[in-house]
ROMARZA-32735 format. One line per 8 residues: number of its first residue (from 1); their letters; for each residue z, x, y of C-alpha. Coordinates in nm, 3 decimals, decimal comma. Each point is the difference from the previous one (the first is absolute). Layout:
N
NUM) A) Z:X:Y; ...
This chain:
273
1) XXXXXXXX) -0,112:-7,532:5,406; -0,007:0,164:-0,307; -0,348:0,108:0,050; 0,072:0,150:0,324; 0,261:0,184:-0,117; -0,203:0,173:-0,287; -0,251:0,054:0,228; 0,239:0,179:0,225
9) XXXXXXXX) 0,105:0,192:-0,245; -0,336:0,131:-0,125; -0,089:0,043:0,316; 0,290:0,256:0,059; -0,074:0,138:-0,310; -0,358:0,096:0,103; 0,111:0,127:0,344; 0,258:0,254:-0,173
17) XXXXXXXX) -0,275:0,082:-0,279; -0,265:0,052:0,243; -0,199:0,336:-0,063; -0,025:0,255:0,297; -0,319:0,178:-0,102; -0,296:0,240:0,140; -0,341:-0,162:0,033; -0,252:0,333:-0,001
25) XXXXXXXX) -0,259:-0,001:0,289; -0,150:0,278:-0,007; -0,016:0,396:-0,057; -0,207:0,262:0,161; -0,272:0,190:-0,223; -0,017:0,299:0,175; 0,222:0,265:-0,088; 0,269:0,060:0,244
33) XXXXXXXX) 0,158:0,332:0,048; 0,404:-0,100:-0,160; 0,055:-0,272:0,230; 0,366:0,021:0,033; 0,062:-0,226:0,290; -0,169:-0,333:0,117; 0,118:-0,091:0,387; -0,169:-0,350:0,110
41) XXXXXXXX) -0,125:0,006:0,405; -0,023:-0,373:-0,018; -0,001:-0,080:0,361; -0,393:0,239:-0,016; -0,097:-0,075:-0,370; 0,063:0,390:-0,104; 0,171:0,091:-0,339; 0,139:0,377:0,064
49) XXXXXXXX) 0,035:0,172:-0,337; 0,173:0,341:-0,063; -0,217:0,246:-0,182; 0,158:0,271:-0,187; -0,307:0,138:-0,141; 0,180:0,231:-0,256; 0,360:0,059:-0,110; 0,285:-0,226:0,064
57) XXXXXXXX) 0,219:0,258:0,228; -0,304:0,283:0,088; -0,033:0,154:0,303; -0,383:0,063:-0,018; -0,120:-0,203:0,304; -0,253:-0,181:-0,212; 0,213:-0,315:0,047; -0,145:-0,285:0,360
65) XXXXXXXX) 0,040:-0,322:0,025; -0,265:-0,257:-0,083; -0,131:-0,309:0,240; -0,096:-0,342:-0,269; -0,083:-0,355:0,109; 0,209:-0,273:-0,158; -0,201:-0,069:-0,249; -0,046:0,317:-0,139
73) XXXXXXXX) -0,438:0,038:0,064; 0,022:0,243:0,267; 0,208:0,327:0,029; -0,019:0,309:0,194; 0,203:0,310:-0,209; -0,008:0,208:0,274; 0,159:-0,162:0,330; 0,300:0,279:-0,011
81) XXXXXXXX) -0,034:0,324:-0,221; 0,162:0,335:-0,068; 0,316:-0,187:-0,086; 0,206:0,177:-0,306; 0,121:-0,311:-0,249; 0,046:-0,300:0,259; 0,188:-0,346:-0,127; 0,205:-0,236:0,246
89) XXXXXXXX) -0,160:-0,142:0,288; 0,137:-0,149:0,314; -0,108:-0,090:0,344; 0,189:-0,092:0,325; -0,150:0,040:0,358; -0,351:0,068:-0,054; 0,106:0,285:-0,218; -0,012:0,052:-0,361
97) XXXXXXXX) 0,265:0,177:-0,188; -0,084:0,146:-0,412; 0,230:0,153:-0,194; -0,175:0,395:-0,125; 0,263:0,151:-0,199; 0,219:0,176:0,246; -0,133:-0,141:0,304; -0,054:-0,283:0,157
105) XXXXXXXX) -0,329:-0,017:0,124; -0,098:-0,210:0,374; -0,358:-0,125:0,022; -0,139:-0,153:0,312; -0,202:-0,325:-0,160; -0,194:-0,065:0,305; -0,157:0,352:-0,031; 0,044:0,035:-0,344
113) XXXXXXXX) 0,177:0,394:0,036; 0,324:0,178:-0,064; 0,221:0,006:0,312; 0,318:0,204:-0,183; 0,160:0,041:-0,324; 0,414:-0,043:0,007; 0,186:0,196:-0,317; 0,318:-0,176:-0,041
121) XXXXXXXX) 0,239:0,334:-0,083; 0,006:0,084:-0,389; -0,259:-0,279:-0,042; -0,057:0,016:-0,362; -0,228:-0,289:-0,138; -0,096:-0,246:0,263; -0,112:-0,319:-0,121; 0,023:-0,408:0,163
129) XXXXXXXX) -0,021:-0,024:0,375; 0,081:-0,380:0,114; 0,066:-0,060:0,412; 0,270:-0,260:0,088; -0,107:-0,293:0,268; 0,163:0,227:0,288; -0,227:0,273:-0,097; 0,229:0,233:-0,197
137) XXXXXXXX) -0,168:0,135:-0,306; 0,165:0,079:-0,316; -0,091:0,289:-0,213; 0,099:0,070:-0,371; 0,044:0,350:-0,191; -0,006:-0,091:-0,362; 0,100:0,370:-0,094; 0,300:0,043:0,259
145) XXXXXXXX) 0,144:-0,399:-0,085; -0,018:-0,022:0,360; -0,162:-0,243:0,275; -0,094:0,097:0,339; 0,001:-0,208:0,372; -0,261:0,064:0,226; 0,044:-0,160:0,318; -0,184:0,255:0,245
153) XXXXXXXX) -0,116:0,349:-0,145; 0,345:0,132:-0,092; 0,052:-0,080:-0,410; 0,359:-0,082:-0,083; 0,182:-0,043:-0,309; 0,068:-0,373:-0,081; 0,116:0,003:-0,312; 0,054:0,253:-0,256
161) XXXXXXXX) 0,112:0,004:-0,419; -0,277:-0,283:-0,065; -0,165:0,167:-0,364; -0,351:-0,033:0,020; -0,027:-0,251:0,316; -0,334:-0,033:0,014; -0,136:-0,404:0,142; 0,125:-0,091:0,339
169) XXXXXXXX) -0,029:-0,299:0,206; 0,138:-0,079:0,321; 0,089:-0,410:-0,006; 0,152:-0,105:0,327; 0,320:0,229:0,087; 0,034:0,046:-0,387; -0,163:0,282:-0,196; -0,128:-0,001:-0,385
177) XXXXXXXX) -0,046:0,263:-0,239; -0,062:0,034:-0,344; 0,183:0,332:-0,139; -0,058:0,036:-0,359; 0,063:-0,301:-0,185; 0,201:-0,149:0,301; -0,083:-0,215:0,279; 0,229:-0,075:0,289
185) XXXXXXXX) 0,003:-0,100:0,336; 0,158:0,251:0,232; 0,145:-0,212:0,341; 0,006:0,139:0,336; 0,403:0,168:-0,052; -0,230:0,184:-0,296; 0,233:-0,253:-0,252; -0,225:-0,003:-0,320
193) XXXXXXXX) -0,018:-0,344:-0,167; -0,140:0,038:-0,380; -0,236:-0,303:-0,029; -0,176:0,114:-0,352; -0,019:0,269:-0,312; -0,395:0,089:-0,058; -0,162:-0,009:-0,342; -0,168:0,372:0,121
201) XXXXXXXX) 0,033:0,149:0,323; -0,098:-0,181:0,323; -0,320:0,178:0,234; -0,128:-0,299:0,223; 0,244:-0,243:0,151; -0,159:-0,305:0,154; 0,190:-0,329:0,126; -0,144:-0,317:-0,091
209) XXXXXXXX) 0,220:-0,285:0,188; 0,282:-0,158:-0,108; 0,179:0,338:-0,053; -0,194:0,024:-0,306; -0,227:0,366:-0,040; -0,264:0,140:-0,198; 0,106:0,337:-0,090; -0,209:0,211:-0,264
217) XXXXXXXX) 0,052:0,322:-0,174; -0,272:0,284:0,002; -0,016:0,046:-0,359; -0,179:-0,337:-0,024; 0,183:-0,292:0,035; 0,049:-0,282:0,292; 0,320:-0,191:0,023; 0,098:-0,314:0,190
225) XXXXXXXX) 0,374:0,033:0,119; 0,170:-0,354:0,053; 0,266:0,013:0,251; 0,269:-0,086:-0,180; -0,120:0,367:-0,189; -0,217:-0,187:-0,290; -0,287:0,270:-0,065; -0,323:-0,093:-0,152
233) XXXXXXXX) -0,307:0,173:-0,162; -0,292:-0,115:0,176; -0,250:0,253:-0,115; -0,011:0,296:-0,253; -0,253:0,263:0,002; 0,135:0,351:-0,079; -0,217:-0,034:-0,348; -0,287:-0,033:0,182
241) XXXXXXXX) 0,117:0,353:0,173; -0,015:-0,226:0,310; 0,296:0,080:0,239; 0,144:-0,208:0,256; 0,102:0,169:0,332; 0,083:-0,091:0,356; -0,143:-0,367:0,012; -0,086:-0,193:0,328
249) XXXXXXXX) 0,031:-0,340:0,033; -0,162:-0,293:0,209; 0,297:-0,294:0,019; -0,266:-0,268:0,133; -0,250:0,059:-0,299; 0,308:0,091:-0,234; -0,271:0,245:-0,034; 0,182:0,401:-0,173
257) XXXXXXXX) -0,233:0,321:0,031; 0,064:0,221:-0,277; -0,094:0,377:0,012; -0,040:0,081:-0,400; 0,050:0,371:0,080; -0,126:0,172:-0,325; -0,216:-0,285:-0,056; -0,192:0,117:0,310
265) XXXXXXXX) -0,025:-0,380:0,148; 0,168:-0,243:0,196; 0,005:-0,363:-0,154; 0,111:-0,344:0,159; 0,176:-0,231:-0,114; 0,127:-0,345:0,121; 0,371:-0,099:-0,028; -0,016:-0,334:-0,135
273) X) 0,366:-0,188:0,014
């Protein structure tokens, strides 16, 4: 009995202790043009990554967005060019939707062109696109504090005095967003939940089941945010002058995408739990 107990107990002890930690697959060796962005077409086997191609906020039309296969060996630079500094992605209906600055840019996939570009009034800094399961997409402007619904073509103001809102991810009828330091979960009445206070600044969001998410912060770090708001450093790399931006994730390979921005690659990782 007594041996049952203590190994019980240790067995607890283990489960509580076990490490969450990043297993690296691969990164590309080809220099990628400030990958801000890495959106995962997992149904066709297509990585869509955000080029900006030059400054963070320019409008220089140098910026496209980039086709990659999964594993990183093949990628075309130039599906969609004469974008300015491009870094959310989203798609609903056939239709892809990137955050440029002030606009938010539609791309046909099937034909790979530009269909229209919508400029959400005193757009400052667009940033994270995410679309909900009902097809309403979700934009950020990390300048303004403010998010923005798209449900058809006509932007309106969702929610406003969020400082530097910048990751957004639609989860069921709720809404996430890193802004700043904090995360929260913003309900359908807009009620704004806190879940967890950031280490840095949040850029990707991505869920990873159990209401747990991995959440990382563009200077160069990746965080793993429990649900009951526990936040852990999976992976550090601003030394290496290695950022890490808008991430995409794979939940059935636990399998994250991250765009290293300055670093000029995208690298994979596997979440091991």
């Amino acid at each position: 009995m007594k041996y049952a107990l203590l190994t019980l107990v240790l067995g607890c002890s283990f489960s509580l202790h076990a490490q969450i930690k990043l297993e690296k697959l691969w990164e590309t060796d080809t220099v990628i043009a400030i990958p801000e962005s890495v959106y995962p077409d997992l149904k066709n086997k297509i990585l869509y990554v955000s080029l900006i191609d030059g400054p963070g906020w320019a409008v220089d039309g140098k910026g496209g967005v980039g086709k990659m296969s999964p594993d990183g060996k093949q990628f075309d630079s130039t599906w969609i060019t004469g974008l300015n500094a491009p870094k959310g992605i989203g798609i609903r209906r056939g239709k892809m939707l990137v955050a440029d600055v002030t606009e938010i840019v539609v791309i046909d996939i099937a034909s790979g062109s530009i269909t229209k570009k919508i400029s959400p009034p005193g757009a400052l800094n667009l940033n994270d696109v995410t679309v909900s399961e009902s097809g309403i997409a979700y934009i950020s402007d990390s300048k303004a504090g403010n998010v923005w619904k798209l449900e058809g073509d006509e932007p309106e103001l969702y929610l406003t005095q969020q400082p530097g809102v910048n990751g957004v991810k639609a989860v069921g009828s709720d809404l996430y967003i890193a802004a700043g330091k904090n995360f929260q979960k913003v309900d359908a009445q807009k009620k704004i939940t806190p879940i967890a206070t950031l280490p840095q600044g949040g850029d990707g969001v991505e869920p990873v089941g159990n209401g747990d998410f991995i959440v990382t912060a563009w200077v160069g770090y990746i965080f793993y945010v429990h649900a009951n708001g526990k936040v852990e450093t999976l992976l550090e790399t601003h030394q290496q002058k290695k950022n890490t931006a808008d991430i995409g994730y794979d939940p059935a390979t636990q399998t994250l995408w991250v765009p290293t921005f300055n670093g000029k690659t995208v690298a994979a990782y596997r979440v091991v739990r």
